[in-house]
MDAnalysis code that builds the backbone (N, CA, C; Angstrom):
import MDAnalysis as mda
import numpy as np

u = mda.Universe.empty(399, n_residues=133, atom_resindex=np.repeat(np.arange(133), 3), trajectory=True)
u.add_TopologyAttr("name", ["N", "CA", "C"] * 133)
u.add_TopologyAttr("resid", np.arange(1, 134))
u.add_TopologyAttr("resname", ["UNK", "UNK", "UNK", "UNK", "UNK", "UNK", "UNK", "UNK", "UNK", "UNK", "UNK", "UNK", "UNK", "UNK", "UNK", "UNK", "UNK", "UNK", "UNK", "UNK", "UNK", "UNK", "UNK", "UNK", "UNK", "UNK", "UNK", "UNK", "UNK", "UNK", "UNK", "UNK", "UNK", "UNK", "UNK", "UNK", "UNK", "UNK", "UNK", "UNK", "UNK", "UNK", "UNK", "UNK", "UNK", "UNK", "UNK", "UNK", "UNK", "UNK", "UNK", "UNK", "UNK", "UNK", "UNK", "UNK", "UNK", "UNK", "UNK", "UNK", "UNK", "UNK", "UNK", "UNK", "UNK", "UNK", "UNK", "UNK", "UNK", "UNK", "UNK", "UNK", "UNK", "UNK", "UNK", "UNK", "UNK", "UNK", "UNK", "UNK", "UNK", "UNK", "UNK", "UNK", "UNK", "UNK", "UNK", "UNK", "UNK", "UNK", "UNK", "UNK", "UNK", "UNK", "UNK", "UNK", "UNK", "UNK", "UNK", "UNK", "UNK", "UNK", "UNK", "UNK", "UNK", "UNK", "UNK", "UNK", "UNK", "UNK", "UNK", "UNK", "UNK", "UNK", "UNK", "UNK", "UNK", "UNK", "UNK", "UNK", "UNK", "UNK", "UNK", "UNK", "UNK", "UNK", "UNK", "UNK", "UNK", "UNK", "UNK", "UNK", "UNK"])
u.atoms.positions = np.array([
    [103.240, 78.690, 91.992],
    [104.680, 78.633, 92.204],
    [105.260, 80.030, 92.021],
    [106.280, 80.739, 93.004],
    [106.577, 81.583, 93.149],
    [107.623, 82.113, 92.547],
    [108.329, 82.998, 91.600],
    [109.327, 82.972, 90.918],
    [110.314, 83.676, 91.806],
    [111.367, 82.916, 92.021],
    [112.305, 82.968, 92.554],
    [113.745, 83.551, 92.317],
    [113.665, 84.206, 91.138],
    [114.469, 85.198, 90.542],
    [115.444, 85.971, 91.537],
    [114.815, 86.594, 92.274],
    [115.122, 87.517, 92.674],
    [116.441, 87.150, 94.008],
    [115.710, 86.458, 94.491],
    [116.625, 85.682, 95.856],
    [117.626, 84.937, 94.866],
    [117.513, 84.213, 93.929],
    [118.602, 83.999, 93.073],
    [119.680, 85.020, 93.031],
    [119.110, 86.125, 91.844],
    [120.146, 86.795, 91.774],
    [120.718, 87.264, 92.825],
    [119.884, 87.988, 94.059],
    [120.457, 88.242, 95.543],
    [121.780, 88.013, 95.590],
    [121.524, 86.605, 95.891],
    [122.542, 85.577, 96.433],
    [123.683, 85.713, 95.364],
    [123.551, 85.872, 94.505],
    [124.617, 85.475, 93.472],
    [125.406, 86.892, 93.706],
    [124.341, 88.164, 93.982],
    [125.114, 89.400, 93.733],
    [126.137, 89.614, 95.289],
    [125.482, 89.621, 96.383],
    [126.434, 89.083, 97.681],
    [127.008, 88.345, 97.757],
    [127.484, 87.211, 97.213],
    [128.791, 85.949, 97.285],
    [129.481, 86.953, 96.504],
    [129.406, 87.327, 95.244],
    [130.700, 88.185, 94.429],
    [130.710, 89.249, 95.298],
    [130.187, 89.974, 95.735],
    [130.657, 91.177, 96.496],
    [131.632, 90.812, 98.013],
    [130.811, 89.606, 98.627],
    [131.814, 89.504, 99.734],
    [133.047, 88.792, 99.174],
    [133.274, 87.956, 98.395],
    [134.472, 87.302, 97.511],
    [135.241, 88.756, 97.503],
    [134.673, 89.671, 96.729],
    [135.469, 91.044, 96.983],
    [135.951, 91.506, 97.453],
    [134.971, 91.808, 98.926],
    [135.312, 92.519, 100.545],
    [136.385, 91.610, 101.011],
    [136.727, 90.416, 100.704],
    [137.622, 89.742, 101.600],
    [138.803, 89.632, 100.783],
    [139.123, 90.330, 99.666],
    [140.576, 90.909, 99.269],
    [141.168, 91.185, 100.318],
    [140.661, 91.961, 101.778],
    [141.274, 92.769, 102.356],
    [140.584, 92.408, 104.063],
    [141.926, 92.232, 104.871],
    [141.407, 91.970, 106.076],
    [140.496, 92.765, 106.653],
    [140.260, 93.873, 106.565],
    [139.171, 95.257, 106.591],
    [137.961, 94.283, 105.674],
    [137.642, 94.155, 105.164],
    [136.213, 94.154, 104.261],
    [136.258, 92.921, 104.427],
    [137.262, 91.790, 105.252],
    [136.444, 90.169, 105.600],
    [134.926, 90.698, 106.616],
    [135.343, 91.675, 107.269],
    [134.220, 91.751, 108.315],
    [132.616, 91.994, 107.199],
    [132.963, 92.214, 106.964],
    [131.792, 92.448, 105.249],
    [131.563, 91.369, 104.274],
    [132.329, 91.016, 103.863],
    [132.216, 89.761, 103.195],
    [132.101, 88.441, 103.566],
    [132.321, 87.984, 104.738],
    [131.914, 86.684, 105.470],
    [130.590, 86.772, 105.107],
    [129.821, 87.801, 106.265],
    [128.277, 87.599, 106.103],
    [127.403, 87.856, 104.710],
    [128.441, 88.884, 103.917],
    [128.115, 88.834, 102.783],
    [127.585, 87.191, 102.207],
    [128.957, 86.234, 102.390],
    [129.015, 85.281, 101.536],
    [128.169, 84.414, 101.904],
    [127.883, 84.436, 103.811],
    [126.781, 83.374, 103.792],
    [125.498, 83.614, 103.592],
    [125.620, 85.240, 103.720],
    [123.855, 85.555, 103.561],
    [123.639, 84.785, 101.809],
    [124.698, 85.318, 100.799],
    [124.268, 85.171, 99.570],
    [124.358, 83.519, 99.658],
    [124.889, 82.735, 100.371],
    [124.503, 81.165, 100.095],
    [123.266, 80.505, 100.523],
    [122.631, 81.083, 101.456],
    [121.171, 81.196, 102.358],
    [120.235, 81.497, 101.000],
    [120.481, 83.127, 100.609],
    [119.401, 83.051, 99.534],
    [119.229, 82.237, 98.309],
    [120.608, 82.275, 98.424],
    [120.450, 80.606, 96.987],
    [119.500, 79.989, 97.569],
    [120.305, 78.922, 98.377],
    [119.826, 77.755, 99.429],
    [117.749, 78.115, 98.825],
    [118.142, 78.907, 99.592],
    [116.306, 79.873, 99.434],
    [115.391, 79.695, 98.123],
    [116.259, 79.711, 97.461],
    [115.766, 80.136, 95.895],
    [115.492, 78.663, 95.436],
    [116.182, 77.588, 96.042],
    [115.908, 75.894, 95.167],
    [114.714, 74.920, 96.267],
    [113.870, 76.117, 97.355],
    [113.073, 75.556, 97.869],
    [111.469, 75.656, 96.824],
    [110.681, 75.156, 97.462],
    [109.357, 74.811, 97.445],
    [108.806, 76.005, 98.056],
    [107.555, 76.725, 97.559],
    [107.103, 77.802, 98.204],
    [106.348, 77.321, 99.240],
    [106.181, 76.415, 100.386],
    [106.201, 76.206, 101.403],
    [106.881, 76.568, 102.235],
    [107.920, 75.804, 102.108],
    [109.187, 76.113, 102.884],
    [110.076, 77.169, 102.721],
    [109.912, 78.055, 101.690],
    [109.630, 79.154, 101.508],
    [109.210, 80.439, 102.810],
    [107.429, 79.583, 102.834],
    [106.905, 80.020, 103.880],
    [107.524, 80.184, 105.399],
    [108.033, 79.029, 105.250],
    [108.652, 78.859, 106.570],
    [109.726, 79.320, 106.746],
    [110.379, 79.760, 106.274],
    [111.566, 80.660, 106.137],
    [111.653, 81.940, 106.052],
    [110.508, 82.587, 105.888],
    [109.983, 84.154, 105.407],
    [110.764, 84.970, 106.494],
    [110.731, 84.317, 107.749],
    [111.644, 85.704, 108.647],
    [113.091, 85.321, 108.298],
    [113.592, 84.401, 107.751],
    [115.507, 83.884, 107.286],
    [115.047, 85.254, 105.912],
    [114.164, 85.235, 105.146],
    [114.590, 86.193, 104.225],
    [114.831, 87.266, 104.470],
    [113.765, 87.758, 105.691],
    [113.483, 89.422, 105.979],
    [114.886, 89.749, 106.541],
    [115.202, 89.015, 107.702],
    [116.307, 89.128, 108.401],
    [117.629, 89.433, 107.678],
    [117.998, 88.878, 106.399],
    [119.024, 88.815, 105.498],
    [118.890, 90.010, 104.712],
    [117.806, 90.218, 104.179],
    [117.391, 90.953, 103.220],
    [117.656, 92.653, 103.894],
    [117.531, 92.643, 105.510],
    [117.954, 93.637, 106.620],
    [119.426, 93.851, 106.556],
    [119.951, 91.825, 106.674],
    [121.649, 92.597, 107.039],
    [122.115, 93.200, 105.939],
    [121.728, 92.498, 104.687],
    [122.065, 93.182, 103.226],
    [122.195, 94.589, 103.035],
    [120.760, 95.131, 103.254],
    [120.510, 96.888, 102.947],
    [122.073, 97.603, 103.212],
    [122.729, 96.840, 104.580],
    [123.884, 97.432, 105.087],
    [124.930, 96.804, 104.325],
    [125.115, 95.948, 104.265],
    [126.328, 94.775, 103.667],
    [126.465, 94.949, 102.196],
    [125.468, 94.880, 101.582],
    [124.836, 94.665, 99.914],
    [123.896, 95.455, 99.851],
    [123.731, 96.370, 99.342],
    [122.494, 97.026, 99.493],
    [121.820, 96.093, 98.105],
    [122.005, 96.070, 96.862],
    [121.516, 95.744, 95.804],
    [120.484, 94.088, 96.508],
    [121.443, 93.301, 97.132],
    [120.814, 92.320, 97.346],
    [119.896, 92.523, 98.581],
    [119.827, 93.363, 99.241],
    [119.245, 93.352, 100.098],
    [117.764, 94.399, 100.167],
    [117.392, 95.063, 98.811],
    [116.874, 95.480, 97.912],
    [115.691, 94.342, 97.432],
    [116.892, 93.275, 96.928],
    [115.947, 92.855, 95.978],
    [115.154, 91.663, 97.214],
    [115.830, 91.208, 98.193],
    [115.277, 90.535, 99.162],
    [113.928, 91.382, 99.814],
    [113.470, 92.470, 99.933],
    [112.892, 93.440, 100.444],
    [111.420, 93.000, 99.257],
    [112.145, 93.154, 98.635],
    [110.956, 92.778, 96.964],
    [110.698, 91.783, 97.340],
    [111.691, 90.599, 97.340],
    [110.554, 89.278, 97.572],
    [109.776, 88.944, 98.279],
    [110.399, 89.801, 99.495],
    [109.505, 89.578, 100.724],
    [108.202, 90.216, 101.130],
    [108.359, 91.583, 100.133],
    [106.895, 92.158, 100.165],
    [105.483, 91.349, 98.998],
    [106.746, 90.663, 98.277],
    [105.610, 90.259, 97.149],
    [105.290, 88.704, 97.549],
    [106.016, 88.245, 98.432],
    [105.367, 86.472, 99.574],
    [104.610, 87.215, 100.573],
    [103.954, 88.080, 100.764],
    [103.080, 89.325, 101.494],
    [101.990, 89.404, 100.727],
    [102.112, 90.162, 100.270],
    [101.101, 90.259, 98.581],
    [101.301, 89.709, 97.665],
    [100.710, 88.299, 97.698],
    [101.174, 87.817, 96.094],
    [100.414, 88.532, 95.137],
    [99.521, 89.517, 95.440],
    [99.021, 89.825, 93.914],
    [99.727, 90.921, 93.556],
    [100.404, 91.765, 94.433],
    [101.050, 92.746, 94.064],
    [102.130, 93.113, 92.952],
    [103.100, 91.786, 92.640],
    [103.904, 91.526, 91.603],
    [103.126, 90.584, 90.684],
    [101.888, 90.340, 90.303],
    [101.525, 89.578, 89.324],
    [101.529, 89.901, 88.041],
    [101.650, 88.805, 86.963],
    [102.017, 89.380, 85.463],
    [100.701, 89.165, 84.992],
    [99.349, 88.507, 85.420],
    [98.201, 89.084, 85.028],
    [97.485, 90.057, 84.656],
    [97.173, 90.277, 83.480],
    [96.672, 91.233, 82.684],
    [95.512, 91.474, 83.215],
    [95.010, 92.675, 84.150],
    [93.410, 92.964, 83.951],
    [92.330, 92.629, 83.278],
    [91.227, 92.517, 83.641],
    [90.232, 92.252, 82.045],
    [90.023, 93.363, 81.650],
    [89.651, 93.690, 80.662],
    [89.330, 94.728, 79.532],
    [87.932, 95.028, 80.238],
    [87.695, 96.742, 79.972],
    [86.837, 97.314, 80.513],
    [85.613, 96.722, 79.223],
    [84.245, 97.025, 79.116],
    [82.910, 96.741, 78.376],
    [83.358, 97.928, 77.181],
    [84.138, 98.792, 77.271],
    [84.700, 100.096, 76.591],
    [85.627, 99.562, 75.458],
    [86.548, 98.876, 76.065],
    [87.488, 98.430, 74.923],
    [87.248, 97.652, 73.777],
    [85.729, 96.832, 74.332],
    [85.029, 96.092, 73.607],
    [84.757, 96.739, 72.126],
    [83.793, 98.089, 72.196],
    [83.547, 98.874, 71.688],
    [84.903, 99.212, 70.736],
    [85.876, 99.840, 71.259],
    [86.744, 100.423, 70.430],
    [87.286, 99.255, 69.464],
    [87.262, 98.043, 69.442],
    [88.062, 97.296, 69.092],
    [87.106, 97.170, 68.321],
    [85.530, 97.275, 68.146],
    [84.724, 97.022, 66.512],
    [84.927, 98.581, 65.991],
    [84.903, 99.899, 66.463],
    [85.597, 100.332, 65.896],
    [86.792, 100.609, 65.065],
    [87.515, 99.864, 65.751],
    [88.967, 99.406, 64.450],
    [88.954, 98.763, 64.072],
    [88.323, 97.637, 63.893],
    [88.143, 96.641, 63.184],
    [86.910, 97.230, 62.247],
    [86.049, 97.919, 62.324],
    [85.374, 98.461, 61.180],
    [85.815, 99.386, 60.538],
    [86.919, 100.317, 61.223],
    [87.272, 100.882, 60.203],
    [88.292, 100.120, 59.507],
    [88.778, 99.308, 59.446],
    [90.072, 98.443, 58.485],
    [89.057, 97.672, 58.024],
    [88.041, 97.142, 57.969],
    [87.161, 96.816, 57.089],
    [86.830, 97.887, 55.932],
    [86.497, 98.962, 55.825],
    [86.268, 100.102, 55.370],
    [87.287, 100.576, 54.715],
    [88.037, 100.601, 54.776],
    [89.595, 100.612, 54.005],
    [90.186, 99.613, 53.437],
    [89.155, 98.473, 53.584],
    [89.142, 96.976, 52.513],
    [90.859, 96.475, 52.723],
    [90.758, 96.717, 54.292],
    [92.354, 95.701, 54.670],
    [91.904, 94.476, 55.091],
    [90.767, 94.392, 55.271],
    [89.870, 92.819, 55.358],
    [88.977, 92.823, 54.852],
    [88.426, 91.529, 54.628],
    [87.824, 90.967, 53.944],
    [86.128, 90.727, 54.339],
    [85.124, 90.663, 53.737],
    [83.736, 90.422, 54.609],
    [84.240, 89.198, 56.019],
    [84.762, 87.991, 55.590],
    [84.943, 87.122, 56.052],
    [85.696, 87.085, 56.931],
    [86.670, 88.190, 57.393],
    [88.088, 88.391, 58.428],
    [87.060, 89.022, 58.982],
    [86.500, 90.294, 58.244],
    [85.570, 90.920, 59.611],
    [84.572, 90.222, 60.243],
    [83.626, 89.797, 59.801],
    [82.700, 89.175, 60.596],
    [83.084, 88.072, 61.548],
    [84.397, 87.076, 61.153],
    [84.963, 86.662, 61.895],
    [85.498, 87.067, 63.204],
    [85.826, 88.197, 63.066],
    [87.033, 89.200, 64.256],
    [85.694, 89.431, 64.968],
    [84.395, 90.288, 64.315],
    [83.366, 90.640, 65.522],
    [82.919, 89.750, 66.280],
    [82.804, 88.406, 65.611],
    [82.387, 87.505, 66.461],
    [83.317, 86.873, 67.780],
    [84.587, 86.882, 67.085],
    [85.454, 86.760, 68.365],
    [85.589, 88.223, 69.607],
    [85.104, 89.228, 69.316],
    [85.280, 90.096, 70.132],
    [83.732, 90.523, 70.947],
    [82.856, 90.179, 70.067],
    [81.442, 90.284, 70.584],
    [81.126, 88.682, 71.693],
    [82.235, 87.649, 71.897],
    [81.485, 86.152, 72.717],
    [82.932, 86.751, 73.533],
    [83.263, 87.535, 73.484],
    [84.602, 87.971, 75.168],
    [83.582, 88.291, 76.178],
])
């Protein structure tokens, strides 16, 4: 499931900006599309990453008129759309640890053994959890 943040806020940041632009008969021409692009990316944001899918050119397209209209939202539409592209590119997955870090980590853990901040029983414990990774 895809976090949808972003087209959220989008949307939220273009409805207040065109709400803005249309103080003034000059900046309705700005704020109309402002307001529907930002109701689209809502709309966008309470789908299913399927339909999602199926919508990917409604984002790009918006996320285009934005750059001009909204830049902020049309920014962050640019992001979502590169990262429903690459989903691994925005992932919050941590790398695995190199065979190296392994090492350093009985190094600190032996030396705080050695400085009797643990105990026989914390250490041999800790190596064993770091020696079955």
């Amino acid at each position: 499931m895809r976090d949808k943040t972003l087209l959220n806020v989008g949307g939220i940041i273009a409805i207040v900006i065109g709400i803005l632009s249309c103080l003034t008969i000059v900046g309705a021409v700005i704020g109309i599309p402002a307001i529907i692009g930002g109701i689209k990316f809502r709309d966008l944001s309470t789908m299913n990453d399927n339909e999602i899918d199926n919508n990917k050119d409604t984002v790009l397209v918006w996320s285009i008129v934005f750059i001009f209209v909204c830049t902020v939202s049309g920014v962050l539409g640019i992001i979502y759309y590169i990262g429903m592209e690459n989903p691994n590119l925005f992932s919050s997955t941590t790398p695995k640890k190199e065979s190296n870090d392994k090492y350093d980590e009985l190094e600190k853990l032996n030396k705080l053994y050695k400085e009797k901040v643990l105990t026989k029983e914390e250490f041999e414990k800790e190596k064993e959890r770091i020696l079955s990774k």
